[in-house]
PDB file of N, CA, C and O in Angstrom, chain B, residues numbered from 101:
ATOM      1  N   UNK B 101     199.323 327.249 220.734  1.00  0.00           N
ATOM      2  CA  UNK B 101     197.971 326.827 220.448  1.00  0.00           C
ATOM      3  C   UNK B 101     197.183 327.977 219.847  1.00  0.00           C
ATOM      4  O   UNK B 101     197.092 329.105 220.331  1.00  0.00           O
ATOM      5  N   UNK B 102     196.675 327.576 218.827  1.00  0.00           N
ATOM      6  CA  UNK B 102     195.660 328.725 218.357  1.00  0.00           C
ATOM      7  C   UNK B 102     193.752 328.756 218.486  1.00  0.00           C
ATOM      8  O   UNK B 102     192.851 328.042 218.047  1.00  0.00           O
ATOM      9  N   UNK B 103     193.794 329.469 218.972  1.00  0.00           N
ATOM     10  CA  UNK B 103     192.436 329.906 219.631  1.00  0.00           C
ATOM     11  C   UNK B 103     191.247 330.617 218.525  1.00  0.00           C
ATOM     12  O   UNK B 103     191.244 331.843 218.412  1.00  0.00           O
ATOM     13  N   UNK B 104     190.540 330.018 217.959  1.00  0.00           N
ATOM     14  CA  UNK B 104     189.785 330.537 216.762  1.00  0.00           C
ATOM     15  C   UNK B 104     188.586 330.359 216.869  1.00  0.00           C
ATOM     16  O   UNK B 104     188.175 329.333 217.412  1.00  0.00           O
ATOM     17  N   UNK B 105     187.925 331.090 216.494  1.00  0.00           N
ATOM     18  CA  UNK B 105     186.107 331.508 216.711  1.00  0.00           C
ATOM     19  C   UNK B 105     185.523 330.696 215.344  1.00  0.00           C
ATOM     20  O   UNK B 105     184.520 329.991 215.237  1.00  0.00           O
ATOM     21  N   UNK B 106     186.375 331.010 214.509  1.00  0.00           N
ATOM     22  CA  UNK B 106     185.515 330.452 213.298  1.00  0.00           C
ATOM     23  C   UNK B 106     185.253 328.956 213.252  1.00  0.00           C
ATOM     24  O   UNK B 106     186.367 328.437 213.324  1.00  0.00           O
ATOM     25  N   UNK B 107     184.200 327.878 213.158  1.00  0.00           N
ATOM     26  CA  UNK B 107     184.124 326.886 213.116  1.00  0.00           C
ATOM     27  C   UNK B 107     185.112 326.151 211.807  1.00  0.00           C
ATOM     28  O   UNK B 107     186.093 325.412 211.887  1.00  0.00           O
ATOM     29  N   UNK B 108     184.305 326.767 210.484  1.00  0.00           N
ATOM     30  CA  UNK B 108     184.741 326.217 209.333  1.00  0.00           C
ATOM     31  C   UNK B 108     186.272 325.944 209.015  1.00  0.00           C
ATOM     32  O   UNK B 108     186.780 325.017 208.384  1.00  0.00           O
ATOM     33  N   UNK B 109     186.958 327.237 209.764  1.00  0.00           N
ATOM     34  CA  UNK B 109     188.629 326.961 209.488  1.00  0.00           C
ATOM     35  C   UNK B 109     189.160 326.472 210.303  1.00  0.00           C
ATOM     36  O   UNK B 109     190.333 326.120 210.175  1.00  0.00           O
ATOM     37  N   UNK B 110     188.203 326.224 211.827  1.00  0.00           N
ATOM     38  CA  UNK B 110     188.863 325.117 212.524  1.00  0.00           C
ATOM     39  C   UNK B 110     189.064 323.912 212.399  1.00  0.00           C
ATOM     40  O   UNK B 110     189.990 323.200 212.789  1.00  0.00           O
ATOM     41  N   UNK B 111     187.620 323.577 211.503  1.00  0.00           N
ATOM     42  CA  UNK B 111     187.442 322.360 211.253  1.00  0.00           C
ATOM     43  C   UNK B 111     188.252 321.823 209.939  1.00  0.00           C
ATOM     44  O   UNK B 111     188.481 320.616 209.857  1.00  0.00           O
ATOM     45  N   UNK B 112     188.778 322.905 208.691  1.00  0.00           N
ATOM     46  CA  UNK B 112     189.300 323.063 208.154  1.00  0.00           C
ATOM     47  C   UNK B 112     190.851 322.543 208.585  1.00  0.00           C
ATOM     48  O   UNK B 112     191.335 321.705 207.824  1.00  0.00           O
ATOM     49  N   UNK B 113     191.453 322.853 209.432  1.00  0.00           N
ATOM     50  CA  UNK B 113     192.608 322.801 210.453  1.00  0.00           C
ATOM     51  C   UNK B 113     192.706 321.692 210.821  1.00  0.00           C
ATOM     52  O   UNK B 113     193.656 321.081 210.331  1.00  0.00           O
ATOM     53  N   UNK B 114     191.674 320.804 211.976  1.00  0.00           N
ATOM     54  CA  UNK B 114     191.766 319.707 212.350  1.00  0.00           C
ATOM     55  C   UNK B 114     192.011 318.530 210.971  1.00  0.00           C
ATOM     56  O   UNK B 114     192.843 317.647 210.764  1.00  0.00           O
ATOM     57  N   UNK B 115     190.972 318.989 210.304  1.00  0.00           N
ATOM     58  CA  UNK B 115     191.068 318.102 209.081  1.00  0.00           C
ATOM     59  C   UNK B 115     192.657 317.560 208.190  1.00  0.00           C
ATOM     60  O   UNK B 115     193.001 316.539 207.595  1.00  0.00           O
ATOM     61  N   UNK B 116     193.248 318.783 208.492  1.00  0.00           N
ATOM     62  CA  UNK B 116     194.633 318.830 207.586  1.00  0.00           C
ATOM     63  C   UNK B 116     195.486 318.408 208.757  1.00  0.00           C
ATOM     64  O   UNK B 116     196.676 318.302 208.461  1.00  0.00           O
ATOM     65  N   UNK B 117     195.205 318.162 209.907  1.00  0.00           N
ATOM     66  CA  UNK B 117     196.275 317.600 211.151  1.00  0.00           C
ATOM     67  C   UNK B 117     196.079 316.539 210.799  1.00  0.00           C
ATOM     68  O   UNK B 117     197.092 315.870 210.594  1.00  0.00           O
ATOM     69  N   UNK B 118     194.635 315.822 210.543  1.00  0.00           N
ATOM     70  CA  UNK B 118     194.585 314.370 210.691  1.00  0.00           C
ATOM     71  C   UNK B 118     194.925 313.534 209.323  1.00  0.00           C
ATOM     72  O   UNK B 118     195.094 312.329 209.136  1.00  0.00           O
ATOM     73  N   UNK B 119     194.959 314.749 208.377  1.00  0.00           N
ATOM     74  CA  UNK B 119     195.265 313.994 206.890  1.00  0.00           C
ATOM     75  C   UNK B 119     196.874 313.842 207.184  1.00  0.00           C
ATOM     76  O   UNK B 119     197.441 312.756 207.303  1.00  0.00           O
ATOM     77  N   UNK B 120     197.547 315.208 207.285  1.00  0.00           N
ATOM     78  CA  UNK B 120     199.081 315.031 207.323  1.00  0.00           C
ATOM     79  C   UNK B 120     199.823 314.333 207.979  1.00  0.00           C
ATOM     80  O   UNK B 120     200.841 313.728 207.645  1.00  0.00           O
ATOM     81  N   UNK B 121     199.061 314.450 209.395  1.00  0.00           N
ATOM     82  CA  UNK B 121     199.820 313.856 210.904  1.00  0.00           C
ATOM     83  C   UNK B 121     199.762 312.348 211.034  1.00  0.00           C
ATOM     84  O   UNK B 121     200.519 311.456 211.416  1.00  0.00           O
ATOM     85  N   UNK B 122     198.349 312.468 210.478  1.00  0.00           N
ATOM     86  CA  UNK B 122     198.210 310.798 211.182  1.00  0.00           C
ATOM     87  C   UNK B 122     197.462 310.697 212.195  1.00  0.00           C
ATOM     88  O   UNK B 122     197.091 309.628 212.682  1.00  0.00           O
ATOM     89  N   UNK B 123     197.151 311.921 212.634  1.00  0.00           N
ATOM     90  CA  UNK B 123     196.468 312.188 214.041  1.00  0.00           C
ATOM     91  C   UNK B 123     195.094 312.169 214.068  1.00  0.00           C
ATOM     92  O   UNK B 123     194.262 312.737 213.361  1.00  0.00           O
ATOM     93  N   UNK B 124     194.964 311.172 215.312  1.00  0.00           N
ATOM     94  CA  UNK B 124     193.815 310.439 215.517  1.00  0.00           C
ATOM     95  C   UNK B 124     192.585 311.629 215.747  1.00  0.00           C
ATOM     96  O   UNK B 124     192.838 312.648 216.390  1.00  0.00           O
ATOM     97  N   UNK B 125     191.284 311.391 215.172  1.00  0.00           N
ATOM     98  CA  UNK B 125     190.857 312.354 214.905  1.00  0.00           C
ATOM     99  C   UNK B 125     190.123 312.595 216.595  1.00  0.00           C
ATOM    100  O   UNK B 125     190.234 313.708 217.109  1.00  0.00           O
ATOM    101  N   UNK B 126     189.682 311.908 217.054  1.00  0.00           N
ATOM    102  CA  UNK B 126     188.622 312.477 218.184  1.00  0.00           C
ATOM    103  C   UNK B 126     190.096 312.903 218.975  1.00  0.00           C
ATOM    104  O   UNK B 126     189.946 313.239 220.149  1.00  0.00           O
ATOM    105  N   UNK B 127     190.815 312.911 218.702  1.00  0.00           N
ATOM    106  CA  UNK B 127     191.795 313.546 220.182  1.00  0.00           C
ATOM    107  C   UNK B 127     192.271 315.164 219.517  1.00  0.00           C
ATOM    108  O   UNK B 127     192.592 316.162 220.163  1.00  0.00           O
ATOM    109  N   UNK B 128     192.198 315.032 218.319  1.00  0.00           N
ATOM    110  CA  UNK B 128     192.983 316.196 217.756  1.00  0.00           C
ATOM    111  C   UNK B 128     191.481 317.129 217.753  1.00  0.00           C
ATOM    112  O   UNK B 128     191.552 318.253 218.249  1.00  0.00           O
ATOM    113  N   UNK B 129     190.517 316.794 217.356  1.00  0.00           N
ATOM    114  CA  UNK B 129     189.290 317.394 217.496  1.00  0.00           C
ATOM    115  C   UNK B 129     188.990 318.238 219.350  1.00  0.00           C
ATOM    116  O   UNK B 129     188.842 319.356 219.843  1.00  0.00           O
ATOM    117  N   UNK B 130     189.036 317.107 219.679  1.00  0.00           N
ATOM    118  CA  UNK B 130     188.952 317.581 221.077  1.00  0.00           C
ATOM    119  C   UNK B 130     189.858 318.164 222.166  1.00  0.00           C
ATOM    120  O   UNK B 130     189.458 318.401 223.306  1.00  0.00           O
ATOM    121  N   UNK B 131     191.314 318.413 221.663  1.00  0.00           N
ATOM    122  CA  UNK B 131     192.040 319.110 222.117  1.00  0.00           C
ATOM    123  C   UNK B 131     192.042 320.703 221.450  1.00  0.00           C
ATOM    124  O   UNK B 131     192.430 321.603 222.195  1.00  0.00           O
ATOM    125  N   UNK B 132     191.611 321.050 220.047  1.00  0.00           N
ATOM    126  CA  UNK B 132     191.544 322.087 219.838  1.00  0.00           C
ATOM    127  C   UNK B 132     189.808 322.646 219.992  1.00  0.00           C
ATOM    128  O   UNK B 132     189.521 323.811 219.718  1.00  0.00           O
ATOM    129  N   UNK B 133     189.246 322.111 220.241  1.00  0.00           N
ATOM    130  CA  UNK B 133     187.446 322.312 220.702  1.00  0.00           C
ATOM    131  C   UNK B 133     188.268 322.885 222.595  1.00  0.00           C
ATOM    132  O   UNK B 133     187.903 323.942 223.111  1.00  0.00           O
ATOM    133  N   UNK B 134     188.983 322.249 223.069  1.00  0.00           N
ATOM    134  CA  UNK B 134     189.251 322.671 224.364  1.00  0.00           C
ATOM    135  C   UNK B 134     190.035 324.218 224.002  1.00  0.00           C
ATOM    136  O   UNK B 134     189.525 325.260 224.411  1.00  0.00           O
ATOM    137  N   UNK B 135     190.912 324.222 223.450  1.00  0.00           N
ATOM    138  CA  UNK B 135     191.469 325.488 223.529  1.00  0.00           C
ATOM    139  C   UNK B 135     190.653 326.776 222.718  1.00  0.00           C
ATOM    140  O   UNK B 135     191.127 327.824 222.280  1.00  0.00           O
ATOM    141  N   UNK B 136     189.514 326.367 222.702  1.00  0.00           N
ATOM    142  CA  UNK B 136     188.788 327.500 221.480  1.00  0.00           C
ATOM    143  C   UNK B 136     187.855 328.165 222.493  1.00  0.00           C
ATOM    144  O   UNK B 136     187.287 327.724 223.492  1.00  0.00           O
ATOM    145  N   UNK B 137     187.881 329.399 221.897  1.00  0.00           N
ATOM    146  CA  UNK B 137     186.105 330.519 222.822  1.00  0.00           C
ATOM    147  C   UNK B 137     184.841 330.229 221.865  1.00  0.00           C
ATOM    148  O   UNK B 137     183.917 331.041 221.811  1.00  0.00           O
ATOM    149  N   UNK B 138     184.837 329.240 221.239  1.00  0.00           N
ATOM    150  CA  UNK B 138     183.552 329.412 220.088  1.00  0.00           C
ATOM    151  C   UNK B 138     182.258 328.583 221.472  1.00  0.00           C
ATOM    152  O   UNK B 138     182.177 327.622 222.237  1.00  0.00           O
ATOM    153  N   UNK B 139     181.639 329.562 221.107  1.00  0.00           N
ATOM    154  CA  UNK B 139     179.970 329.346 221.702  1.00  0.00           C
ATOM    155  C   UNK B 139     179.789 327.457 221.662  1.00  0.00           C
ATOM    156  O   UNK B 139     180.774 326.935 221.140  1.00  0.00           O
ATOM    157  N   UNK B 140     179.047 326.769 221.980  1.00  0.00           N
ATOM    158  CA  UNK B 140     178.843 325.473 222.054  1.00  0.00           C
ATOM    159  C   UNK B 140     177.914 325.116 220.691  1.00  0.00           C
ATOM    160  O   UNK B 140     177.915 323.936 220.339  1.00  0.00           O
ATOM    161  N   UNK B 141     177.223 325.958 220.009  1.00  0.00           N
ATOM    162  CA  UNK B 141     176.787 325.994 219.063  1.00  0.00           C
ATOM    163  C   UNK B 141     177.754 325.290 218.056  1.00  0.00           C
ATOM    164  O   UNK B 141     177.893 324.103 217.764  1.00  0.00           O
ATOM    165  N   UNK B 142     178.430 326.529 217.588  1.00  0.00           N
ATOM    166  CA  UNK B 142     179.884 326.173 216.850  1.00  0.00           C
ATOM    167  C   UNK B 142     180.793 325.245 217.001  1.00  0.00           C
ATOM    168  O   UNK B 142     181.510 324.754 216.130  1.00  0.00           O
ATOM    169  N   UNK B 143     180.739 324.926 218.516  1.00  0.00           N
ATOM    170  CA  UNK B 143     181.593 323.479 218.575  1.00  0.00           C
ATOM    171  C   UNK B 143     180.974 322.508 218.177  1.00  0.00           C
ATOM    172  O   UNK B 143     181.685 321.531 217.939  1.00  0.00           O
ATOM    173  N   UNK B 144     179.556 322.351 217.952  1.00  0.00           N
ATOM    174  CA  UNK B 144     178.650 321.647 217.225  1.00  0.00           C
ATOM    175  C   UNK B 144     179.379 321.153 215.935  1.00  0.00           C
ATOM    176  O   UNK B 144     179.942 320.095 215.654  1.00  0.00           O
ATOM    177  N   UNK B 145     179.125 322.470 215.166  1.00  0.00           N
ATOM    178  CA  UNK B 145     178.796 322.398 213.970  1.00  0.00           C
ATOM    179  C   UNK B 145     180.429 322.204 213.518  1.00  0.00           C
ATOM    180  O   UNK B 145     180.724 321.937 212.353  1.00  0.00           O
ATOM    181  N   UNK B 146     181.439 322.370 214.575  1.00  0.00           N
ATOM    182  CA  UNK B 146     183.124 321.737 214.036  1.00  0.00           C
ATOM    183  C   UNK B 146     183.050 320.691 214.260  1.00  0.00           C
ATOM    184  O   UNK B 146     183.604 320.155 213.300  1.00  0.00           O
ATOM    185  N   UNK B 147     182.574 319.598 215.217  1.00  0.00           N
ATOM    186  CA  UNK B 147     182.431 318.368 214.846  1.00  0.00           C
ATOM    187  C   UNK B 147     181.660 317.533 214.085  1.00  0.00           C
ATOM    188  O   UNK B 147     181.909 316.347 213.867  1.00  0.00           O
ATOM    189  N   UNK B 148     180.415 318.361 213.547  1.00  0.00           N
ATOM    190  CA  UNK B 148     179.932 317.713 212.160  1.00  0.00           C
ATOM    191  C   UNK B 148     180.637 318.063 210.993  1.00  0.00           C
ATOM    192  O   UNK B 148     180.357 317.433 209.973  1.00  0.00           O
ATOM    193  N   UNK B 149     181.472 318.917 210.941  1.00  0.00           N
ATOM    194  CA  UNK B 149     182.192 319.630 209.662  1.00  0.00           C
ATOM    195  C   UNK B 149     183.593 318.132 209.991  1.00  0.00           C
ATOM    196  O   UNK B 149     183.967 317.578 208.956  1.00  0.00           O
ATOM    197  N   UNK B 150     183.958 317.835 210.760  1.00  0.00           N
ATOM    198  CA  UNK B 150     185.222 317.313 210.745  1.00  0.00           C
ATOM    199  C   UNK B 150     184.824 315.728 210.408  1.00  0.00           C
ATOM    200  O   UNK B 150     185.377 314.931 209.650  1.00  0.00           O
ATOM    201  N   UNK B 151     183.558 315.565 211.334  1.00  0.00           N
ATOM    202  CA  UNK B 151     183.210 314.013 211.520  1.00  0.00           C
ATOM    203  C   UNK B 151     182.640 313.754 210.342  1.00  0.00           C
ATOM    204  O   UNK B 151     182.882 312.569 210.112  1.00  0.00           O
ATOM    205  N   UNK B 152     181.746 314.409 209.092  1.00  0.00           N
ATOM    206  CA  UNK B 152     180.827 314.301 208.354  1.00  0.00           C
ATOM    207  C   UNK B 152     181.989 314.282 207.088  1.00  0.00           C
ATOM    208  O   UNK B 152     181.760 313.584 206.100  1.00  0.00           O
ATOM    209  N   UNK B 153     183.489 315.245 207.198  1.00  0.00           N
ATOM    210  CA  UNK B 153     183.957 315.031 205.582  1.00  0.00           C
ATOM    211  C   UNK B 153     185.101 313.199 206.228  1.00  0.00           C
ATOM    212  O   UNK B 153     185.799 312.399 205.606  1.00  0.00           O
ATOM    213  N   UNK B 154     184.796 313.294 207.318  1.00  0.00           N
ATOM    214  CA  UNK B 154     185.764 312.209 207.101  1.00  0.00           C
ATOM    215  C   UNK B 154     185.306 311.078 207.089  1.00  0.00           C
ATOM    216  O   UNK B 154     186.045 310.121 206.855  1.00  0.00           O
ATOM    217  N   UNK B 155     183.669 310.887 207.399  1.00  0.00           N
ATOM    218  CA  UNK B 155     183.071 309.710 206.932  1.00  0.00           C
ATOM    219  C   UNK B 155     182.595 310.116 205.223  1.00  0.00           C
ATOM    220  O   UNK B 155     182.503 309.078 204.568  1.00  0.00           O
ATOM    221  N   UNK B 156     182.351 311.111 204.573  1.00  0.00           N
ATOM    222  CA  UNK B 156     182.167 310.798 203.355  1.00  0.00           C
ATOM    223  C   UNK B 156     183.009 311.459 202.354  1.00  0.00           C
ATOM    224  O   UNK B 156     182.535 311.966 201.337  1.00  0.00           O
ATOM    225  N   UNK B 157     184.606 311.453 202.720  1.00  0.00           N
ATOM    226  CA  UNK B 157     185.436 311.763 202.365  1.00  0.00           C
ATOM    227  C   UNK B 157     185.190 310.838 200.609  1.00  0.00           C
ATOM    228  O   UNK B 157     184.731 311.349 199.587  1.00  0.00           O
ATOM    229  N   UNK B 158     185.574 309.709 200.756  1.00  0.00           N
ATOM    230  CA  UNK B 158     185.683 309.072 198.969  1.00  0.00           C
ATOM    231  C   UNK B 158     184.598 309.697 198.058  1.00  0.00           C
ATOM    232  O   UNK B 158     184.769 309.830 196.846  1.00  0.00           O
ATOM    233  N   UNK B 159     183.284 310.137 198.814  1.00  0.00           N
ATOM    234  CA  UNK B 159     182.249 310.779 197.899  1.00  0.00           C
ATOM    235  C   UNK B 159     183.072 312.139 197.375  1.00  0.00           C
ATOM    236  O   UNK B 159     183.660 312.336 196.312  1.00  0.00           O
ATOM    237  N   UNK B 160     182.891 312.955 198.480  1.00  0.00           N
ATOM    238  CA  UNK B 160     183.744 314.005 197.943  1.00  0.00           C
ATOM    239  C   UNK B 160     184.819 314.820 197.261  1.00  0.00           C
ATOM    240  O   UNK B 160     184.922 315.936 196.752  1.00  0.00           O
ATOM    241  N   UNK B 161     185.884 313.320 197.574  1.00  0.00           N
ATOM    242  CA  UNK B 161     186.430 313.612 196.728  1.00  0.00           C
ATOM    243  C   UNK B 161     186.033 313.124 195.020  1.00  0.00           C
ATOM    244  O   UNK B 161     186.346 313.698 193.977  1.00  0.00           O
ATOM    245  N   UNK B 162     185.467 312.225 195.163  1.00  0.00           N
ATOM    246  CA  UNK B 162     185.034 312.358 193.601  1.00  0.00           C
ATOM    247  C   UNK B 162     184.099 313.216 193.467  1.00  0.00           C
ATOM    248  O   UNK B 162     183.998 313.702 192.341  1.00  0.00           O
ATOM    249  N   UNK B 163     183.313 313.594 194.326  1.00  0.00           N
ATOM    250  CA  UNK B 163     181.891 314.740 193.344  1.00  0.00           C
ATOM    251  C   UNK B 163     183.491 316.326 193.202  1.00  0.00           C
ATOM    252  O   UNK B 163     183.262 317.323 192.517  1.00  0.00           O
ATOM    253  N   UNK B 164     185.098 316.139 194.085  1.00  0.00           N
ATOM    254  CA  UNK B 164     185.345 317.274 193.897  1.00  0.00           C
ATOM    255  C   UNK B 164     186.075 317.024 192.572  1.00  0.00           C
ATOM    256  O   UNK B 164     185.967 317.888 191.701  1.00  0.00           O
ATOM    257  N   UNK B 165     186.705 316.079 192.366  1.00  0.00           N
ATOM    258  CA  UNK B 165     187.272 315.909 191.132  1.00  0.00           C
ATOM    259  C   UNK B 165     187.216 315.646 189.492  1.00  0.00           C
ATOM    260  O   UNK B 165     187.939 315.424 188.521  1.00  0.00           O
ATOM    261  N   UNK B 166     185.726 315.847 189.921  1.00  0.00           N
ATOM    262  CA  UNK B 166     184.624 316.108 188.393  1.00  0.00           C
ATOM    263  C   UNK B 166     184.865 317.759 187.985  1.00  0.00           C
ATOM    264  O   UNK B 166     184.759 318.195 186.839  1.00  0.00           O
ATOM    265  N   UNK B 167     185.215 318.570 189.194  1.00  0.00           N
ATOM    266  CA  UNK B 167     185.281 320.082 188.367  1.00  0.00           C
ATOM    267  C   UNK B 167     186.484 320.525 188.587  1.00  0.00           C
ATOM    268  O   UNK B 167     186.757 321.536 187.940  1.00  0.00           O
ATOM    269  N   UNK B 168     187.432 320.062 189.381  1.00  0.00           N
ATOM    270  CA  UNK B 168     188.549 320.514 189.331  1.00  0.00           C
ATOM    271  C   UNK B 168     189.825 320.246 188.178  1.00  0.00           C
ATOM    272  O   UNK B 168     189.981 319.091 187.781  1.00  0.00           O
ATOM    273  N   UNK B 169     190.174 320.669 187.977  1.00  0.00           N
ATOM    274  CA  UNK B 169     191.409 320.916 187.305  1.00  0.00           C
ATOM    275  C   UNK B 169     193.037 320.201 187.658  1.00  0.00           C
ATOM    276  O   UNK B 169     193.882 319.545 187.049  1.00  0.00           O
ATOM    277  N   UNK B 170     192.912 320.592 188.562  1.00  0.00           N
ATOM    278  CA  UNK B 170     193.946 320.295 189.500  1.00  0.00           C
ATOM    279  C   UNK B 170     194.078 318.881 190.046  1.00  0.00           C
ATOM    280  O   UNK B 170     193.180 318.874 190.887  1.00  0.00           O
ATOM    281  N   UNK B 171     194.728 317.508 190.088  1.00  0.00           N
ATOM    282  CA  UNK B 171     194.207 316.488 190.606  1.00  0.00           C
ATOM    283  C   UNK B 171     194.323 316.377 192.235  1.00  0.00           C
ATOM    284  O   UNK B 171     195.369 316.689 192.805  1.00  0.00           O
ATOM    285  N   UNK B 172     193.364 315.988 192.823  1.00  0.00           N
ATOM    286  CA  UNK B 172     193.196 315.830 194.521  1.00  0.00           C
ATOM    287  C   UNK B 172     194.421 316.133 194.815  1.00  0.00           C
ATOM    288  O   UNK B 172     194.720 317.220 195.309  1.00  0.00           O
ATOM    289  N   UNK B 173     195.558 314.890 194.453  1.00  0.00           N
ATOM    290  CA  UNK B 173     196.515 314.650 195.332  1.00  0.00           C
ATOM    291  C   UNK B 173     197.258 315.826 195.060  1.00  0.00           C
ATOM    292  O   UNK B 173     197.970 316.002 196.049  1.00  0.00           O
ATOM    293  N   UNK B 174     197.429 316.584 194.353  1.00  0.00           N
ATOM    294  CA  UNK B 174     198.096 317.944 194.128  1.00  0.00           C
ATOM    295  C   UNK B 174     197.727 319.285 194.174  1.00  0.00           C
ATOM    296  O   UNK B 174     198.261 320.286 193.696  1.00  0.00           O
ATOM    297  N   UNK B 175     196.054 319.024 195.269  1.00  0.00           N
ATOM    298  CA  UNK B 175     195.834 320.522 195.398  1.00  0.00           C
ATOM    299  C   UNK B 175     196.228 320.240 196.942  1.00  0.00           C
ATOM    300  O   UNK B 175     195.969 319.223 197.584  1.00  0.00           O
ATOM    301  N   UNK B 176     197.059 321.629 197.464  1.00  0.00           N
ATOM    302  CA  UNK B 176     197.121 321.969 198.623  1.00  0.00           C
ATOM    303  C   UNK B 176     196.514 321.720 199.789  1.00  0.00           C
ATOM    304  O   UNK B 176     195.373 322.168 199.893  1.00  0.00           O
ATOM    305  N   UNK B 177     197.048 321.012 200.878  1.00  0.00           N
ATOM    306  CA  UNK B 177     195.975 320.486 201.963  1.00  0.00           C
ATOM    307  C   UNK B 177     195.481 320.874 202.702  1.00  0.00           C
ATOM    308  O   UNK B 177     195.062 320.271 203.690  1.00  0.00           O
ATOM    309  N   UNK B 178     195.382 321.931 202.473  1.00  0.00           N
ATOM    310  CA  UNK B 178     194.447 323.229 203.642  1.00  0.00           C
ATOM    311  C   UNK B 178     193.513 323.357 202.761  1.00  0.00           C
ATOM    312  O   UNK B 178     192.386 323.668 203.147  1.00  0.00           O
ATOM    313  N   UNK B 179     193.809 323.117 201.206  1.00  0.00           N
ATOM    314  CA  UNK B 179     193.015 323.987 200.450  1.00  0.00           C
ATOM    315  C   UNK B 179     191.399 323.177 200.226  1.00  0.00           C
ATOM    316  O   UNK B 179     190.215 323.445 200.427  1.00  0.00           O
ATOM    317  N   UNK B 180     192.387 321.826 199.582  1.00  0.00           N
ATOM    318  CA  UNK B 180     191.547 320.211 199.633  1.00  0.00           C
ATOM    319  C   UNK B 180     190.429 320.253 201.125  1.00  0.00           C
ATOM    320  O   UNK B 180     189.276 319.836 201.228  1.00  0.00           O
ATOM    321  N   UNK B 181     191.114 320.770 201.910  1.00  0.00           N
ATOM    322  CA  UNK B 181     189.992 320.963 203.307  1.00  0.00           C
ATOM    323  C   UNK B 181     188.847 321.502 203.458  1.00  0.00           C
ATOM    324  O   UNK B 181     187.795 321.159 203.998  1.00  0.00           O
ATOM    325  N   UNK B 182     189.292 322.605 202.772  1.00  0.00           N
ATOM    326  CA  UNK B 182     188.074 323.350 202.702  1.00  0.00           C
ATOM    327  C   UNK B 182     187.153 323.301 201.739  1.00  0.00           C
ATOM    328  O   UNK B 182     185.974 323.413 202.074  1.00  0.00           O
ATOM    329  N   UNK B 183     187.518 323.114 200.273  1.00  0.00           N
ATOM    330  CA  UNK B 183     186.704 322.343 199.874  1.00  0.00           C
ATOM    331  C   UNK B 183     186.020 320.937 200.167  1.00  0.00           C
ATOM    332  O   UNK B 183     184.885 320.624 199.807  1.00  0.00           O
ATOM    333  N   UNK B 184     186.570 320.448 200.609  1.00  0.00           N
ATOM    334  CA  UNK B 184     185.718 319.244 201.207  1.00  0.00           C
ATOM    335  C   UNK B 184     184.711 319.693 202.173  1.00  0.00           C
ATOM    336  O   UNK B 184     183.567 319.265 202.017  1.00  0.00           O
ATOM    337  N   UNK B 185     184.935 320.419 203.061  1.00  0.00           N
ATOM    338  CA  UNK B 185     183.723 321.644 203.777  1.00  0.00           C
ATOM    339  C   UNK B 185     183.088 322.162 203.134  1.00  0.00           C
ATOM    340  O   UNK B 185     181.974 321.644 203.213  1.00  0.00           O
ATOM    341  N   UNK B 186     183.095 323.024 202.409  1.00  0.00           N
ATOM    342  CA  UNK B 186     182.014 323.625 201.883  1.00  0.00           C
ATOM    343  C   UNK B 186     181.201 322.620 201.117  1.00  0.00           C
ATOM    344  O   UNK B 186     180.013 322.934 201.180  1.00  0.00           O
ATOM    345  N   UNK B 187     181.364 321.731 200.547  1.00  0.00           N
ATOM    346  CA  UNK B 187     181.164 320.829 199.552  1.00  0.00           C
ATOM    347  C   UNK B 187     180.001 319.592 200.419  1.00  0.00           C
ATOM    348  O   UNK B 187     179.060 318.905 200.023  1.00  0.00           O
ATOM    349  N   UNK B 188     180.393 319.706 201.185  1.00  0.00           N
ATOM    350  CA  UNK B 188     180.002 318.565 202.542  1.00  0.00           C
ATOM    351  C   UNK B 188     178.764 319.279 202.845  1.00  0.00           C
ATOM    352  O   UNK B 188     177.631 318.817 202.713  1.00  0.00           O
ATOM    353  N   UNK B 189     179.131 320.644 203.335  1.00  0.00           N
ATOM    354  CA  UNK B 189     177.683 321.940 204.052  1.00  0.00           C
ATOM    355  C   UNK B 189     176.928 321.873 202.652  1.00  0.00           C
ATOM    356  O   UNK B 189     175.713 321.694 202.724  1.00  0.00           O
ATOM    357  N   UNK B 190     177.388 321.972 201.626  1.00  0.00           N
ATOM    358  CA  UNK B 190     176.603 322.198 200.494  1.00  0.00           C
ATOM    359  C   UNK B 190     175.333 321.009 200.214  1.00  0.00           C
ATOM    360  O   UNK B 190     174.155 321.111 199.870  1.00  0.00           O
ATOM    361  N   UNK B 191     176.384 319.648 200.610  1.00  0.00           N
ATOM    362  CA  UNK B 191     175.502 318.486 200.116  1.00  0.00           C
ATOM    363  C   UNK B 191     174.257 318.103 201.579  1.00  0.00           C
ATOM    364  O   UNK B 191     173.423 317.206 201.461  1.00  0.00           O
TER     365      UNK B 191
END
């Protein structure tokens, strides 16, 4: 189990379990929110980062695929994650 302070790459993380795995998101969310030291703040702001790209996931990916290069389904899924985060915090 990995234990991480940073919200964004956790949420980053969960995101790419539940795209790849299949894995249901409030359990995969809340099993790694259990194994983490992040302040309650931050566990905040990983479940709006996780809950917020996966309800407006179809937006994002089209506002991401207006500047990318690369098409969705062939950029990297850690990578696709995090852009969808920042992109999400941005909007």
């Amino acid at each position: 189990m990995i234990i991480m302070t940073n919200p964004r790459k956790l949420a980053a993380n969960v995101l790419t379990k539940i795209e790849r795995d299949g894995a249901y998101s409030n359990i995969t969310l809340a099993a790694e929110l259990k194994d983490s030291d992040m302040s309650p703040e931050n566990k905040k702001l990983t479940s709006a980062l996780v809950y917020g790209v996966l309800d407006r996931k179809i937006t994002l990916d089209y506002i991401l695929s207006r500047f990318m290069k690369t098409p969705i389904k062939k950029t990297a899924p850690y990578t696709l994650q995090v852009l969808r985060c920042a992109l999400y915090q941005i909007m």
